[in-house]
C-alpha atoms as an extended CHARMM CRD file, in Angstrom:
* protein
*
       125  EXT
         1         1  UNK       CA             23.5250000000      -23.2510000000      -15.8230000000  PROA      1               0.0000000000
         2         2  UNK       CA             21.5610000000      -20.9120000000      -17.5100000000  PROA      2               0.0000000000
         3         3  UNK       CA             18.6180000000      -20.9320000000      -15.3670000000  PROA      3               0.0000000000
         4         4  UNK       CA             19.8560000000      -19.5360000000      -11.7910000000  PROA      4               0.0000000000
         5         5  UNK       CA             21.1820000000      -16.3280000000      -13.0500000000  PROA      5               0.0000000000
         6         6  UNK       CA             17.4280000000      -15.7070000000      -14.0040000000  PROA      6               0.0000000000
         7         7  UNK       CA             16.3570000000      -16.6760000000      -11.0500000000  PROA      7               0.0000000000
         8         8  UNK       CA             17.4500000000      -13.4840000000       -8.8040000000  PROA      8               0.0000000000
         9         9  UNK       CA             16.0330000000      -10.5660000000      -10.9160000000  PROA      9               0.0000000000
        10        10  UNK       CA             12.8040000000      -13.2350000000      -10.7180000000  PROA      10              0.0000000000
        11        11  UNK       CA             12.1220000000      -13.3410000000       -7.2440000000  PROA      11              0.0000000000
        12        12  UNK       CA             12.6970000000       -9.5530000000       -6.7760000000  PROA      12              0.0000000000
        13        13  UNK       CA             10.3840000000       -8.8410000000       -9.5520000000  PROA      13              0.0000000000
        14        14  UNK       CA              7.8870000000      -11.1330000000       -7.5680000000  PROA      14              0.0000000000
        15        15  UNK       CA              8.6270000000       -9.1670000000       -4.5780000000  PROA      15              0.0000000000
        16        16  UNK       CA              8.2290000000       -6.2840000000       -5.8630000000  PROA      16              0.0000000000
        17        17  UNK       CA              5.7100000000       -6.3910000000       -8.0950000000  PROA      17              0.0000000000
        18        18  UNK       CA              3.0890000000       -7.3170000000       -5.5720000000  PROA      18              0.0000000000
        19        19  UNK       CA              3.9710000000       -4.3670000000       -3.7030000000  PROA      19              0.0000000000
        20        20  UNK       CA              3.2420000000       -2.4950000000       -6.7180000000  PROA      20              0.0000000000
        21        21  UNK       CA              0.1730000000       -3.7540000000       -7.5240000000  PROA      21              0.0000000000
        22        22  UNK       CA             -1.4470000000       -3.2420000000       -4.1220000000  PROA      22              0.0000000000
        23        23  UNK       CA             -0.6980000000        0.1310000000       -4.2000000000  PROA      23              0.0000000000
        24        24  UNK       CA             -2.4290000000        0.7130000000       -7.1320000000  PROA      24              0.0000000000
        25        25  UNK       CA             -5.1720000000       -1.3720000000       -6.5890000000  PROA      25              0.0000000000
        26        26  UNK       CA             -8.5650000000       -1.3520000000       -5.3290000000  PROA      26              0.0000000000
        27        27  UNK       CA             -7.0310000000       -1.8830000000       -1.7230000000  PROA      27              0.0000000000
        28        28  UNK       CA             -7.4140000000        1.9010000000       -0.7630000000  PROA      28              0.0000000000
        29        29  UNK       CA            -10.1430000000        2.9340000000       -2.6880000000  PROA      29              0.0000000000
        30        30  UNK       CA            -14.1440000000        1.9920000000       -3.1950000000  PROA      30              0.0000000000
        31        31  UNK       CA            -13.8830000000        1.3500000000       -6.7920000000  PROA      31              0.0000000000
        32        32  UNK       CA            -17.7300000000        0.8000000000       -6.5410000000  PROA      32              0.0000000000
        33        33  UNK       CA            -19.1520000000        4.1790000000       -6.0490000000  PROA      33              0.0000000000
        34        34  UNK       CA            -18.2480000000        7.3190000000       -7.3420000000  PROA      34              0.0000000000
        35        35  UNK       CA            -18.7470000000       11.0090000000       -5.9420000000  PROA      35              0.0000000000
        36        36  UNK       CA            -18.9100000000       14.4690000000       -6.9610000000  PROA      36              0.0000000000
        37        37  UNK       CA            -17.9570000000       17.6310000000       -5.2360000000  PROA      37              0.0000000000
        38        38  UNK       CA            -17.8750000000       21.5990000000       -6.3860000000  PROA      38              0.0000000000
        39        39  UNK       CA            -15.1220000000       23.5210000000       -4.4020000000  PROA      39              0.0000000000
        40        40  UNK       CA            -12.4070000000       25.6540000000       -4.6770000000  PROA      40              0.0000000000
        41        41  UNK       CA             -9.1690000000       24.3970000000       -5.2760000000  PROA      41              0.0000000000
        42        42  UNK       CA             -6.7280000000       25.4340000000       -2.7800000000  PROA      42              0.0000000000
        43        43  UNK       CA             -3.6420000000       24.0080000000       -3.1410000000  PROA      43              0.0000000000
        44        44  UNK       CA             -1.6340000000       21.3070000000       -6.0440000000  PROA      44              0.0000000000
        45        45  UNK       CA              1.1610000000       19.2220000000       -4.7210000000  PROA      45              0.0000000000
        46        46  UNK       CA              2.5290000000       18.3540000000       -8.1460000000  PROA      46              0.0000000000
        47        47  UNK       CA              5.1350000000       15.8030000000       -7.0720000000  PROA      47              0.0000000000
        48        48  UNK       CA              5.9350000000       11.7800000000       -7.7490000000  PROA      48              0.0000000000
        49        49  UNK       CA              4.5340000000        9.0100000000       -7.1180000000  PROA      49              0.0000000000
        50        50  UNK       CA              1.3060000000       11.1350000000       -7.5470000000  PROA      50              0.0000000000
        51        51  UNK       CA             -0.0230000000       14.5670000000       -7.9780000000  PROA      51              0.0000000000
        52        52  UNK       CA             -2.4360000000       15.4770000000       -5.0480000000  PROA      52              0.0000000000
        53        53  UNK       CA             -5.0720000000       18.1910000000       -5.3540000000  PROA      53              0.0000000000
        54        54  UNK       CA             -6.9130000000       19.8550000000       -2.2550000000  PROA      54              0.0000000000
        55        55  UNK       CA            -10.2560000000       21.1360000000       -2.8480000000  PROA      55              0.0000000000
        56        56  UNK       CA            -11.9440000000       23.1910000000       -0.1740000000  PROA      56              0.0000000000
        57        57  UNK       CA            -15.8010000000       22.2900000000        0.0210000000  PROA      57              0.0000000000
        58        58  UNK       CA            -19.1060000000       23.0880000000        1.9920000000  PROA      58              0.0000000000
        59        59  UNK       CA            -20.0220000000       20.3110000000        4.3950000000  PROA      59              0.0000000000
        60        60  UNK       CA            -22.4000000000       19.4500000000        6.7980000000  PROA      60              0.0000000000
        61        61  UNK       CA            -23.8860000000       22.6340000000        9.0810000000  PROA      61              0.0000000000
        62        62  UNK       CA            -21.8620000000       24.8080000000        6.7380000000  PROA      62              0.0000000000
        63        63  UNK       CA            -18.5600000000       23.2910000000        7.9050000000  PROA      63              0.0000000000
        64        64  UNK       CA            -15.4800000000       23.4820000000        5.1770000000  PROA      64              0.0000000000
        65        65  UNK       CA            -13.7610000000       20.1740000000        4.8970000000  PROA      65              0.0000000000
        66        66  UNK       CA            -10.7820000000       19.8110000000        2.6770000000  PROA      66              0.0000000000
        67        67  UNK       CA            -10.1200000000       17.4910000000        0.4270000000  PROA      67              0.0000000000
        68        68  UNK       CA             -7.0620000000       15.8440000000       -0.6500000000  PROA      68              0.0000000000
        69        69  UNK       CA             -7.6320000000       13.8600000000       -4.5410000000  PROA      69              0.0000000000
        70        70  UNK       CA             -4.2480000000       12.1140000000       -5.7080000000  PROA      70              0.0000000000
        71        71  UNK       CA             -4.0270000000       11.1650000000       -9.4230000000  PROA      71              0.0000000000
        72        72  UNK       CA             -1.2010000000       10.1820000000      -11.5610000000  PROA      72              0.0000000000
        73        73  UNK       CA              1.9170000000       10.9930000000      -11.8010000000  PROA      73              0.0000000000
        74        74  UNK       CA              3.6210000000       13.9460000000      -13.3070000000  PROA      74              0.0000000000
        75        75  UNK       CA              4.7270000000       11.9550000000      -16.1500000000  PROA      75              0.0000000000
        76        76  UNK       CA              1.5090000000       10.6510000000      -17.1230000000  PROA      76              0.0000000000
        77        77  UNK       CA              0.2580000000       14.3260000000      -17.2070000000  PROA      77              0.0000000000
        78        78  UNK       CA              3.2480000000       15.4400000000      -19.6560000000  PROA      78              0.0000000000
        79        79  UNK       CA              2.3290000000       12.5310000000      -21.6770000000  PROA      79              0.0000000000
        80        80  UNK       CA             -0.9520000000       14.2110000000      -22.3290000000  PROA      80              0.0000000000
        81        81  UNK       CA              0.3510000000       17.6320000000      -22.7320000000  PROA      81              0.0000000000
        82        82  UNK       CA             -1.2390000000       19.1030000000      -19.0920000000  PROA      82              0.0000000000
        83        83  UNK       CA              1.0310000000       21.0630000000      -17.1430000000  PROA      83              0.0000000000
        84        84  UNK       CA              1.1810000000       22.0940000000      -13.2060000000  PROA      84              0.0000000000
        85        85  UNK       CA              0.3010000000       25.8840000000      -14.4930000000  PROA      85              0.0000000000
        86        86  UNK       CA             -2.6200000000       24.2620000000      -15.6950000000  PROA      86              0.0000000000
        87        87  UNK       CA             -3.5780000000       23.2460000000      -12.3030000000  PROA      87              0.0000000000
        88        88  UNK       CA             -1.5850000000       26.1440000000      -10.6060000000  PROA      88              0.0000000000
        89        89  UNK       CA             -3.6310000000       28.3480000000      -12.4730000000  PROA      89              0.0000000000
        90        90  UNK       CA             -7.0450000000       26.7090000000      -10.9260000000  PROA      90              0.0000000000
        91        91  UNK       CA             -5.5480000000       27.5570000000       -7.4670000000  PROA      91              0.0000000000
        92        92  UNK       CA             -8.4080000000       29.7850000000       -5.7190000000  PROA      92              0.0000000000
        93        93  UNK       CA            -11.1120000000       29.5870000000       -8.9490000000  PROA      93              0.0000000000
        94        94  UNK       CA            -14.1380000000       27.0680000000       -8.4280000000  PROA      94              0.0000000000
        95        95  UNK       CA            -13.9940000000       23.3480000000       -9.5130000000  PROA      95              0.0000000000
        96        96  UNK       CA            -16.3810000000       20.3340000000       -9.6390000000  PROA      96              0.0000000000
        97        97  UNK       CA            -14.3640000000       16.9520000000       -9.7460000000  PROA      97              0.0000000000
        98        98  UNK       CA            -15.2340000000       13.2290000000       -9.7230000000  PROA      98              0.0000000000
        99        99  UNK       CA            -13.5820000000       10.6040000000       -8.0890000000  PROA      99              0.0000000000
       100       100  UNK       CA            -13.6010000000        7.2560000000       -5.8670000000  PROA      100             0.0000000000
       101       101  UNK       CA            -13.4590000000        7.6460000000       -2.2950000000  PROA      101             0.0000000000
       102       102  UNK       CA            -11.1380000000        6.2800000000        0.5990000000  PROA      102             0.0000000000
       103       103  UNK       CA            -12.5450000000        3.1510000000        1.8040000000  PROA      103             0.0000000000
       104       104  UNK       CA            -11.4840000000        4.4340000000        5.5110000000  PROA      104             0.0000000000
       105       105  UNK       CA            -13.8340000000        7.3570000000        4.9680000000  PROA      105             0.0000000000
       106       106  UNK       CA            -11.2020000000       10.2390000000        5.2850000000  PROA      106             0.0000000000
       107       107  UNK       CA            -11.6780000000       13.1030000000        3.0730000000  PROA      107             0.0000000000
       108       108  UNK       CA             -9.2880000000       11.7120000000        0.7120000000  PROA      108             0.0000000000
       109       109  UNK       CA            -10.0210000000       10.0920000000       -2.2930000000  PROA      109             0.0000000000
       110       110  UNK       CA             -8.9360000000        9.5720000000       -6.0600000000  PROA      110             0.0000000000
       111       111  UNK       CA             -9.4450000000       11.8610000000       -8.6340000000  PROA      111             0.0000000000
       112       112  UNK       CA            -11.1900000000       11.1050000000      -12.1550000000  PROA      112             0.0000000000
       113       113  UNK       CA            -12.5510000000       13.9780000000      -13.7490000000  PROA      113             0.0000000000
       114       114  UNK       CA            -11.9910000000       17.6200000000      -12.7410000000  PROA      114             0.0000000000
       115       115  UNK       CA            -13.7200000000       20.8250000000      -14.8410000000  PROA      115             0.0000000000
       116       116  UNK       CA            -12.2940000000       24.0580000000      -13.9120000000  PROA      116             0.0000000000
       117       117  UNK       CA            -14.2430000000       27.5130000000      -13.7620000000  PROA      117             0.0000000000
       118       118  UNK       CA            -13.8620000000       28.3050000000      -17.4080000000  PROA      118             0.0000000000
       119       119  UNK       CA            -15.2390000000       25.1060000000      -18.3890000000  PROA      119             0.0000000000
       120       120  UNK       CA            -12.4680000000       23.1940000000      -19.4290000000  PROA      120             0.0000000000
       121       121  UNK       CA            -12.4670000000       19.5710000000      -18.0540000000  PROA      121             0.0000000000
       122       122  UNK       CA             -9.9580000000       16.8750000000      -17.8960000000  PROA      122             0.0000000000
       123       123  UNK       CA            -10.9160000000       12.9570000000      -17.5370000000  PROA      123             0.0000000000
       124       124  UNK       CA             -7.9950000000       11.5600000000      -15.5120000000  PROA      124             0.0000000000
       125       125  UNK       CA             -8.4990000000        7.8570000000      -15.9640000000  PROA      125             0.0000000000
């Protein structure tokens, strides 16, 4: 009797949850090697599921390709007492960040570490 009411929120947990786990998973990402640019940051899209940076940097022949790093969520950023006018702020000023790569190749990837121009640095994982 008491069992089958459990068994509902169960399954959609299951269902769900799976979902939830590829997404943050290794499925996107090459966990296995890590990169490091110096760019300027040109843009924040501070918004759930994930906060996106764009970082503008010097490619091959000279070319500027732009990056697009995602990262937590707000939340986990107010948790830790970091703000979107901290990273508003970086908008147009130099950065160097660290990340994981898109295992497609794109110039997207996941963001670990970034250190703005005046030094200060924030490790993201």
């Amino acid at each position: 009797m008491f069992a089958r009411p459990l068994l509902r929120p169960l399954a959609l947990a299951l269902c769900f949850g799976a979902s939830l786990y590829a997404h943050h998973s290794a499925v996107s990402f090459d966990l296995s090697k890590t990169f490091t640019l110096a760019g300027t940051m040109v843009k924040v899209d501070w918004r759930n599921p994930h906060v996106e940076i764009f970082v503008e940097v010097k490619g091959s022949v000279d070319k500027i390709e732009t990056w697009e790093l995602e990262t937590g969520a707000p939340s986990w950023f107010r948790a830790r007492n970091l703000a979107k006018a901290d990273f508003e702020n970086a908008v147009g000023q130099n950065v160097s960040v660290e990340g994981v790569r898109a295992k497609d190749g794109s110039l997207y990837g996941y963001l670990y570490k970034i250190v703005f121009s005046d030094g200060a640095s924030f490790d993201l994982r």
